[in-house]
C-alpha positions as CSV (number, residue, x, y, z in Angstrom):
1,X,-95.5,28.7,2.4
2,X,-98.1,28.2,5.0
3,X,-98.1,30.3,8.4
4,X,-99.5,27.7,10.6
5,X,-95.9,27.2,12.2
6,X,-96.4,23.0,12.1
7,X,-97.3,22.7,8.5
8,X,-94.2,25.2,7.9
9,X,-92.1,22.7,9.9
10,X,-93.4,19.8,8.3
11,X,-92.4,21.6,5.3
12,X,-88.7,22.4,6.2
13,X,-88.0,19.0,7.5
14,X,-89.4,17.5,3.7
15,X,-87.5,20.0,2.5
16,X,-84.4,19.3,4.6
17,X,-84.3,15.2,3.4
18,X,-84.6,16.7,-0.1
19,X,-81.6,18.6,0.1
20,X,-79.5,16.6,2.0
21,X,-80.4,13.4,0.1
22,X,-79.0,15.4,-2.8
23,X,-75.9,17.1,-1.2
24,X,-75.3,15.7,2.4
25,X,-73.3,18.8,3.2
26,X,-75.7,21.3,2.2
27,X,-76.4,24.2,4.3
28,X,-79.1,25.4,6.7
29,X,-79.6,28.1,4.1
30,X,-79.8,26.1,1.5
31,X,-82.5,24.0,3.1
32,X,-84.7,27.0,4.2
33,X,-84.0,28.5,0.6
34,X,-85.9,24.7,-0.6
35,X,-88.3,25.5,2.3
36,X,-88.9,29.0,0.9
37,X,-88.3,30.4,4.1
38,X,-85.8,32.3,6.1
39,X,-82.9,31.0,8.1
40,X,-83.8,32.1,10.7
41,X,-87.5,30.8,10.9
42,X,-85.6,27.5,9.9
43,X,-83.6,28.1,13.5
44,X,-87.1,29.3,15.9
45,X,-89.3,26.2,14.3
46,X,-86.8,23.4,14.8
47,X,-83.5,24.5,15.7
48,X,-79.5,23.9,15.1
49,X,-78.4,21.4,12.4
50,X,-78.0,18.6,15.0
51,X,-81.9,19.1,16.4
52,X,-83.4,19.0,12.3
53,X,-81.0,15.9,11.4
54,X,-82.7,14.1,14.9
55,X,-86.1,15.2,13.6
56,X,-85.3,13.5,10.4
57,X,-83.9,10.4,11.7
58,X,-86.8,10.1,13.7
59,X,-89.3,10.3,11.4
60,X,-87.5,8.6,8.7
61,X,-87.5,5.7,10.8
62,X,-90.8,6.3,11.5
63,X,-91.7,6.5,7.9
64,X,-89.7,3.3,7.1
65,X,-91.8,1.4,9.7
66,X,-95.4,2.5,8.5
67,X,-94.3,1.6,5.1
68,X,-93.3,-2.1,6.2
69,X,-96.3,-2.4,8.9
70,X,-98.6,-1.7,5.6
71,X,-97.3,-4.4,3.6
72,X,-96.5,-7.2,5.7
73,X,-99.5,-7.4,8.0
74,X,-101.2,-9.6,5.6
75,X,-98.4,-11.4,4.7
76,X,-99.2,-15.2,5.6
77,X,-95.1,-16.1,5.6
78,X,-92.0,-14.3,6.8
79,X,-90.9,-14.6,3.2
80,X,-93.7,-12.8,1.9
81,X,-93.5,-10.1,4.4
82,X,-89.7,-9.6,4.0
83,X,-90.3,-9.5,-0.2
84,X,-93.1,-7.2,0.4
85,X,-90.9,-5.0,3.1
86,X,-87.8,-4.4,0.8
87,X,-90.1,-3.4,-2.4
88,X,-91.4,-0.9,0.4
89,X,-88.6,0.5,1.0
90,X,-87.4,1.6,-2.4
91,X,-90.5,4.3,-2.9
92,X,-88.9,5.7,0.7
93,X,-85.7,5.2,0.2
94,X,-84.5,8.6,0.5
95,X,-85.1,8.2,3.8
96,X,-82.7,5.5,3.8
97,X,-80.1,7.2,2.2
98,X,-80.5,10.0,4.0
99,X,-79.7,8.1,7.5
100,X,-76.9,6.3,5.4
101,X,-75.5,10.0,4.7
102,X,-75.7,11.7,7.7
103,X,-74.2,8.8,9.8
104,X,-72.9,11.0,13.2
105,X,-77.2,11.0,13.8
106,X,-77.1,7.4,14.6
107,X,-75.1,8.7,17.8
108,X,-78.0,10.2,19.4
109,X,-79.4,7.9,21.7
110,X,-83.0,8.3,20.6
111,X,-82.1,7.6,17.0
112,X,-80.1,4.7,18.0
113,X,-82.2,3.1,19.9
114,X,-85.2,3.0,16.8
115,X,-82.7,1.4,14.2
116,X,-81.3,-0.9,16.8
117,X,-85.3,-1.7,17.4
118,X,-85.8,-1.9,13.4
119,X,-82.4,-4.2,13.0
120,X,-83.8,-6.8,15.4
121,X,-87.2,-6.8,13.8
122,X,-85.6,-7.3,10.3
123,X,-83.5,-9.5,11.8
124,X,-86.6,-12.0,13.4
125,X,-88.1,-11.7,9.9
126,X,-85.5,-13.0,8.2
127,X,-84.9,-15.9,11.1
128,X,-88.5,-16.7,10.2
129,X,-87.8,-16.6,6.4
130,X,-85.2,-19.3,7.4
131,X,-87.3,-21.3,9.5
132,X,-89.5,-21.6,7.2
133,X,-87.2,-23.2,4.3
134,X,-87.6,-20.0,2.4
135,X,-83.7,-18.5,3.1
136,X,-80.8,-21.0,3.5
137,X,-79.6,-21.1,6.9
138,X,-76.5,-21.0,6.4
139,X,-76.3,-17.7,5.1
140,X,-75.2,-15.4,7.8
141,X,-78.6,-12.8,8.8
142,X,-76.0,-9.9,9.1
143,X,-75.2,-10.7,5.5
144,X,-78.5,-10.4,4.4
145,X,-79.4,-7.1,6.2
146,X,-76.6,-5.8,4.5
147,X,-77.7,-7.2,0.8
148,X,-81.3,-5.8,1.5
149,X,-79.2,-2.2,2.3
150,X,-77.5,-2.4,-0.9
151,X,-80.4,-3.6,-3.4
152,X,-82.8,-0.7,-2.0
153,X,-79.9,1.6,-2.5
154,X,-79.2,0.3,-5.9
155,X,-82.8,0.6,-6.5
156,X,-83.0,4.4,-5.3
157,X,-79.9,5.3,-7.0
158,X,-81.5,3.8,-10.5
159,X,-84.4,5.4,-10.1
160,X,-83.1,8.6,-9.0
161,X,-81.2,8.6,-12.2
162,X,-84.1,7.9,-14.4
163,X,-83.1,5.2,-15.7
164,X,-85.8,2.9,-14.4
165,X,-89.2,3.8,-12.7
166,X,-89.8,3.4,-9.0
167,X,-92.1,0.4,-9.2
168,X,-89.7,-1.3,-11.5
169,X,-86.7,-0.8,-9.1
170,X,-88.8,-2.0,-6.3
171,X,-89.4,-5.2,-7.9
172,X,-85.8,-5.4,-9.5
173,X,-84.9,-5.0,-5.8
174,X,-87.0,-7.5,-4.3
175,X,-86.1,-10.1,-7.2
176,X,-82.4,-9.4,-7.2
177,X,-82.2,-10.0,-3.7
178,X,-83.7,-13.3,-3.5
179,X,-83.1,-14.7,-6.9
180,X,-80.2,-13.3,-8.1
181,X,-79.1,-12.1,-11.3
182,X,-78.5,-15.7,-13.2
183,X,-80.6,-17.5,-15.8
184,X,-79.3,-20.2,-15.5
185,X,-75.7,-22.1,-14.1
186,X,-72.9,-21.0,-16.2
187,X,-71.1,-22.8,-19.2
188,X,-67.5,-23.6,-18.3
189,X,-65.4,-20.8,-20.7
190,X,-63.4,-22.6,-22.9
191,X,-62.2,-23.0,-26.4
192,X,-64.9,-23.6,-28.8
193,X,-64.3,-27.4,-30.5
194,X,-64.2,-26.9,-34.5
């Protein structure tokens, strides 16, 4: 471990969305014992539990928006920029998860006022999406912020597991969400003529 205190902070606080990405009740000793540091420096570089879940939160969220700003600047479409904004996600996903885990950090007022920010930008991107012809309007925005949550979720947890690669679970995510899982309509069941 470092001694320049910032790099050791940096390191606790990657170290902290490790842990608690894993085990979302897992101890400040735990998460300096990830750190490979003391408890205690854990408590004079950032603080109690409450001030290193803010940190997190914060630059989670902050994380989460430099991904997205990346991809979707060149985006000539809402569409394009909303497919390339959920395949984003799913490489920072534990980010994701770990703000859907730690929920009582959404309280703070700092941390609720960046996803409230990040909602309504998601939320103009997929008005534009519908604008454009590319979403049909009929399906509520709400519902589809909630879809995008659970396909990037799906995705980390699948990749998480192993059972598929990062990449592959971005795009799984990405086509899931806007083309679904059919092939083609489905045959009525029935009883097969003889």
């Amino acid at each position: 471990m470092a001694n320049h205190p910032e790099t050791t902070r940096d390191s606790l606080v990657e170290a902290a969305i490790r842990v608690l990405a894993a085990n979302s009740a897992a101890s400040l000793s735990d998460i300096a014992a990830e750190a490979g540091v003391k408890r205690v420096t854990l408590h004079r570089l950032i603080g109690t539990r409450d001030d290193l879940l803010k940190e997190i939160a914060i630059r989670s969220l902050s994380e989460i928006d430099e991904a997205c700003k990346r991809v979707a600047e060149n985006a000539q479409t809402s569409i394009e920029a909303l497919r390339a904004c959920v395949a984003a996600l799913v490489p920072v996903g534990d980010r994701w998860h770990f703000l859907w885990t730690q929920a009582e950090v959404w309280e703070e007022p700092s941390v609720a006022k960046e996803i409230a920010r990040q909602n309504a930008e998601l939320s103009q991107l997929i008005d534009g999406a519908k604008s454009e012809g590319s979403i049909e309007p009929d399906i509520p925005t709400a519902w589809i912020m909630a879809a995008i949550e659970a396909v990037v979720f799906a995705a980390l947890s699948t990749a998480r597991a192993g059972d598929i690669a990062v990449n592959d679970a971005a795009k799984l995510a990405v086509r899931t969400l806007l083309l679904g899982i059919e092939t083609q309509p489905a045959r009525k069941r029935g009883k097969k003529k003889t």
